[in-house]
C-alpha positions in Angstrom: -73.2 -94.4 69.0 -72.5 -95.6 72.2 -70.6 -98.8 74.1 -71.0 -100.4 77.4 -68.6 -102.6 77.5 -65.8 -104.5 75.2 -66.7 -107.9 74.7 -64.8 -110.8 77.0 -62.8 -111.7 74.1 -61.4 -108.1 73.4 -62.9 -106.9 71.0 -64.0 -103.6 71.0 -68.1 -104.0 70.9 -69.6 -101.9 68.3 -66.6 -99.7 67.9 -66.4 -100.0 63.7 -69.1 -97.9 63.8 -66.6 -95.2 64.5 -64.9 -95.8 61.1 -67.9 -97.6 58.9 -70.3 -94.9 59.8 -67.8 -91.7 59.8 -69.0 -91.1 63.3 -68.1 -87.6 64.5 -69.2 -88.0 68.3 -68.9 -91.0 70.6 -70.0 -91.5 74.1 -69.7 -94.4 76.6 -68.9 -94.7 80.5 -65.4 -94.1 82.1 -65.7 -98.0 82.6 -65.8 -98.9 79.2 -62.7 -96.5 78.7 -61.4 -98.3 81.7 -61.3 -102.2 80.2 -60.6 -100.7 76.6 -57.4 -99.4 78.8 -56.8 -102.4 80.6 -57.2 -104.3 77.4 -54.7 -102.1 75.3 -57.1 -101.7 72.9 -56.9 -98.2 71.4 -59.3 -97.4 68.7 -56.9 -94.9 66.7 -54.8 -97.6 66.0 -57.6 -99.9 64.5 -59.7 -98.0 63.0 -60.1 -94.7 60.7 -61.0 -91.7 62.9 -60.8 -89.2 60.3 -64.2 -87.9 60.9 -64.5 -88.3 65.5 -63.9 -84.6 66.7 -65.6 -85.6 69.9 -66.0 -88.3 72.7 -68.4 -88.0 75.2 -68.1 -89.9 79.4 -70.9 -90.0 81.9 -72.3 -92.6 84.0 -69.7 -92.4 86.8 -66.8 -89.9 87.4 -64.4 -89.2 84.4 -61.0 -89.3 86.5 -58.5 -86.8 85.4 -55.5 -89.6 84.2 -58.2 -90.9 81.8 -58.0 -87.5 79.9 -54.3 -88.3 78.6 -55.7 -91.7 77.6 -58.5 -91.3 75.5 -56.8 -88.3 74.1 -53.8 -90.6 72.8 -56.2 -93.3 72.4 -58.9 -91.9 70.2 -56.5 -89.9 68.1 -56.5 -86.4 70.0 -60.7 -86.2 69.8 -62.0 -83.5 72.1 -62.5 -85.6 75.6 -65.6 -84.4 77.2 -67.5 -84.9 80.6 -71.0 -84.6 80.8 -73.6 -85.6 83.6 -76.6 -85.3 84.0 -79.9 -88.0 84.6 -82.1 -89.8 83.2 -85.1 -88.1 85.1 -84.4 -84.8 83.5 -84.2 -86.0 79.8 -80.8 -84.1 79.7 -77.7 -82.6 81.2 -76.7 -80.5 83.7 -73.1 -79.9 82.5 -71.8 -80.3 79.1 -68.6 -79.8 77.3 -68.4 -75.9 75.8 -67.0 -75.8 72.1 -65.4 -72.3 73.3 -63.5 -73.4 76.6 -60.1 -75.6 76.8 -61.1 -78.8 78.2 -60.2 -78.9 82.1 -59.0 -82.5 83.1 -61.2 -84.0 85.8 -63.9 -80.9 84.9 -67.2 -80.4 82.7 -66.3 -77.3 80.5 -69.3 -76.0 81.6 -73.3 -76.1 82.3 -76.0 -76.9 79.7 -77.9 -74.0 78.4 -80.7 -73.0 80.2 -79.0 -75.0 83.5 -78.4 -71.8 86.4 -76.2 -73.9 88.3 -75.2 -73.4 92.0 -73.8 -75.4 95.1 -75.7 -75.5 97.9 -74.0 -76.4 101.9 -73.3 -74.8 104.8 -73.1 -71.7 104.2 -76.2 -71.8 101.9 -76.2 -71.7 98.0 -73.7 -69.8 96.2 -72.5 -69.7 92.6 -69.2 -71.3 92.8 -67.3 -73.5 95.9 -68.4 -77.4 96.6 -71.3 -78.7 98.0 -74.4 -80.6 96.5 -75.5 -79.1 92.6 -78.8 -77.3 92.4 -80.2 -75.6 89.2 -81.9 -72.2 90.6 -84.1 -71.8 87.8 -87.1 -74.4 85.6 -85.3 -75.1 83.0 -86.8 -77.0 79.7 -87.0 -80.6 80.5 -87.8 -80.1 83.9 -90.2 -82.7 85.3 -93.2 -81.6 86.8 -95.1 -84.3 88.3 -94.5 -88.6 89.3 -96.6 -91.0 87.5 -99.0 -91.6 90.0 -97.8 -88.7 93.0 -101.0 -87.5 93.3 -100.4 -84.5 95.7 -96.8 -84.2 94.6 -95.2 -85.0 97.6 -92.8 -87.6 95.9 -91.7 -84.8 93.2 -91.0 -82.7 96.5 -89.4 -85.1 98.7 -87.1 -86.1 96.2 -85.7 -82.8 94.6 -86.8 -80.4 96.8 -86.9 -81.2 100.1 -83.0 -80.1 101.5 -83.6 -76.8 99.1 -87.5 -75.7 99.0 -87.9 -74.5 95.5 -84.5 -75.2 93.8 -84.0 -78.6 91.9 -81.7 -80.3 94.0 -80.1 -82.9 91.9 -78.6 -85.6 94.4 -74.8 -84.7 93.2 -71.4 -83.4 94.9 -70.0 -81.0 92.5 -67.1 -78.4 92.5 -67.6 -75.2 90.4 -64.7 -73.4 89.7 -64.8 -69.5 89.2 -63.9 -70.2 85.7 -66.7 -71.7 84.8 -65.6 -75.5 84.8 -67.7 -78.1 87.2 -66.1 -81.1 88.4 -68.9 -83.8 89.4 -67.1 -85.5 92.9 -70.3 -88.1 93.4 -73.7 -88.8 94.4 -74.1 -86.6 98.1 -75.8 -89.3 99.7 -72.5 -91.5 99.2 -70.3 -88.8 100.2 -68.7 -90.5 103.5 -67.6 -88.9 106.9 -65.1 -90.6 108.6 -64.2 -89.1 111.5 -65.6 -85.4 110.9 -63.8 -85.9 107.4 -66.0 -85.7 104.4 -64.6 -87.9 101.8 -65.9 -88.8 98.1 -65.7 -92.3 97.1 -64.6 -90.8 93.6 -61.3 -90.1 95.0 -60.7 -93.4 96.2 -61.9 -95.2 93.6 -59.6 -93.2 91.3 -56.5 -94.1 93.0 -57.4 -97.5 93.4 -57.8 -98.4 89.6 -54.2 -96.9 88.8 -52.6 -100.1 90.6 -51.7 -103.0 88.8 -54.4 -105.9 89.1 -57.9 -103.9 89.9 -59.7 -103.2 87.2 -62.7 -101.2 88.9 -63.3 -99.7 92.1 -66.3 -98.9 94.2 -65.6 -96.9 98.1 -68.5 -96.9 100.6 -69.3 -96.5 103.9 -70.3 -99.2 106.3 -71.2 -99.2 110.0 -67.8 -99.0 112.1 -67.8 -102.0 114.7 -65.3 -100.1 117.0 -67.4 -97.0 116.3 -71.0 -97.3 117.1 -73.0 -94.7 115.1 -69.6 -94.1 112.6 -68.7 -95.1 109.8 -65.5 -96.8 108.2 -64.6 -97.2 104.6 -64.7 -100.1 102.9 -63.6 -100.6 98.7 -64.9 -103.4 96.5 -62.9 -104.4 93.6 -62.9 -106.5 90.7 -59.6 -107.9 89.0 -57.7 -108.2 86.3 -57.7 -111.3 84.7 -55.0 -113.8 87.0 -54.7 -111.0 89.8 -55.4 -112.3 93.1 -56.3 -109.9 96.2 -53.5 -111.0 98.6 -51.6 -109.3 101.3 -49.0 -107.8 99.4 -51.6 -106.3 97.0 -53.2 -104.9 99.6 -50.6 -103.1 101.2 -50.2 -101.7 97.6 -53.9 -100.3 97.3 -53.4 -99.0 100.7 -50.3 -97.5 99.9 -50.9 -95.5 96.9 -54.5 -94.4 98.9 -52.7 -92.5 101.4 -50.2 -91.6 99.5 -52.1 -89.9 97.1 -54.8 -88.5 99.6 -54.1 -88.6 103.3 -54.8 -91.5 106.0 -58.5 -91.5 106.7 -58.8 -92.0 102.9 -57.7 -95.1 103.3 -60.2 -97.9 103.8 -60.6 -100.6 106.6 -61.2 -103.2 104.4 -60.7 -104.1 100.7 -62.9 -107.2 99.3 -62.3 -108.2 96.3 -66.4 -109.7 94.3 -66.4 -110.7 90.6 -68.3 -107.9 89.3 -69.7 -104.1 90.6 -73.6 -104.0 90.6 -75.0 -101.9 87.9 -78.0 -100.7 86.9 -79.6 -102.0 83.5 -78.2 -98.4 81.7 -74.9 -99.3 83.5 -74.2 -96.7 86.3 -72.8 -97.9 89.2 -75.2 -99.6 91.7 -74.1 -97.5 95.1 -77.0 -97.2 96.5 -77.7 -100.5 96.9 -74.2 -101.6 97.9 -74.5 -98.9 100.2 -77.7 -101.2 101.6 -76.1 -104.1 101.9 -72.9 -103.0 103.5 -75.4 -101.3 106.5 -77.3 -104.4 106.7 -80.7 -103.0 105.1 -82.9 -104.6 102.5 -82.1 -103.5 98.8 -85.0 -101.6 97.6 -85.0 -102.6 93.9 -82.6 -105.3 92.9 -85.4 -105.8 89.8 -83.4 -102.3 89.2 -80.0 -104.0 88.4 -78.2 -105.6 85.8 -76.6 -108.3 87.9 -78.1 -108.4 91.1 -76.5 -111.7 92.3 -72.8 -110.0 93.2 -74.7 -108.1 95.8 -74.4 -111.5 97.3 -70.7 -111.8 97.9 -70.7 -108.5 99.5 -70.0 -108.6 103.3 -70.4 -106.5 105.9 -70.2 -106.1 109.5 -73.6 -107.3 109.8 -73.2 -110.6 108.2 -69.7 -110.7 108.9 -66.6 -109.8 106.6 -63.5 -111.0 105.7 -61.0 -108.4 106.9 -58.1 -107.9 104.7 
């Protein structure tokens, strides 16, 4: 089984299935781990999880500090991270019954899944850069609905790599065999000739008191023409209010944590993150709207009205 969210009155949506059902693996997204968190709701102490040896993230980024909770939380359950997409039927990276979990990592890639990074210095087997798969692989698609000469197929997996999968993911693979998914590479920022993952941001962020999720992107840099400056959307926790003082703590505990061009020009504070209809995180179209640029498919998203209270330097922001 799996959860999207808890309900608005706490409970924990669909979770007695864990104990009714003697469910032995269970997946949802680190932001449904994030408001059970938030929440103090911890399933080990409501219901029987005799028979859980398992529980599963993807969606988003699995932050490291949520390890030590769901392991407490779900009654010390094997936490795993696994990512993959919809458009393969599968996943790249899984968790590997063999292998210690890593904290932050994937234990390793799905059979069949030749995984590589691909950058500067081309594609190698281990380092960071964007994830390709080197080899066809089962569920590999082979054609669009309605790409008659295959040029969408091409343009969108095989275009910055001629004839290696190119997935659309930042990822780190470690010599050990772990992979540690950073983001989507298109919303990997530079500021300043720094590259900087949202993920990292985002992660600090949600450990201060008052935000309950966190979402970095770029936007055009007023001061900057053609750069770019960082800009983090939050929601709240229930009677936090996005004041001064708050601020200073986000900031704070960003550069603290990562260094001074982590830290963003601007926090705004919008009453929900857009989401798809599966529930991942909407950044390419926030990504839109903060440059100014029409949102392709907002038929594509869950709640497509919060895009609305999203400013930017092209419709003017609030600056905090």
């Amino acid at each position: 089984s799996s959860c999207d969210e808890p309900t608005t009155d706490g409970e924990i949506h669909e979770a007695l299935l864990l104990g009714e059902e003697r469910v032995t693996v269970f997946g949802a997204s680190p932001a449904y781990f994030q408001v059970l968190e938030q929440l103090g709701k911890r399933p080990a102490d409501a219901f029987d999880l005799g028979s859980l040896h398992t529980v599963l993230s993807t969606g988003s980024v699995l932050h490291e500090r949520q390890y030590d909770w769901l392991d407490e939380a779900f009654d010390g359950a094997r936490v795993e991270s696994i990512s993959g997409g919809t458009d393969i039927v599968g996943c790249f990276v899984l968790g590997h019954p063999h292998r210690p979990p890593v904290r932050g990592d994937s234990t390793g890639p799905g059979l069949a899944m030749r995984l590589a990074v691909a950058g500067e210095g081309g594609i190698v087997a281990h380092g960071e850069g964007d994830l390709v798969c080197k080899t066809p692989f089962p569920s590999r698609p082979v054609a669009i609905w309605g790409d008659t000469d295959g040029s969408r197929l091409d343009d969108s997996y095989y275009r910055e790599n001629p004839g290696v999968w190119t997935h659309g993911d930042r990822a780190l693979i470690r010599s050990g065999g772990s992979v540690r998914i950073l983001g989507r590479s298109d919303g990997v920022l530079n500021v300043r000739g720094v590259r900087i993952g949202p993920a990292e941001v985002q992660a600090v962020a949600t450990t201060v008191e008052g935000v309950a999720e966190a979402m970095a992107a770029g936007e055009p840099d007023p001061d900057d023409p053609g750069g770019q400056r960082l800009v983090l959307l939050v929601t709240l926790a229930h009677g936090a209010i996005l004041d001064r003082p708050m601020t200073l703590r986000i900031k704070r505990a960003i550069r603290d944590a990562t260094s001074p061009l982590h830290v963003p020009a601007r926090i705004q504070a919008i009453s929900a993150l857009p989401v798809t209809h599966s529930g991942k995180q909407a950044e390419g179209a926030v990504r839109a709207v903060l440059a100014g640029r029409p949102v392709a498919s907002r038929e594509a998203l869950r709640n497509p009205e919060v895009l609305n209270e999203i400013s930017s330097p092209v419709r003017g922001s609030d600056e905090r």
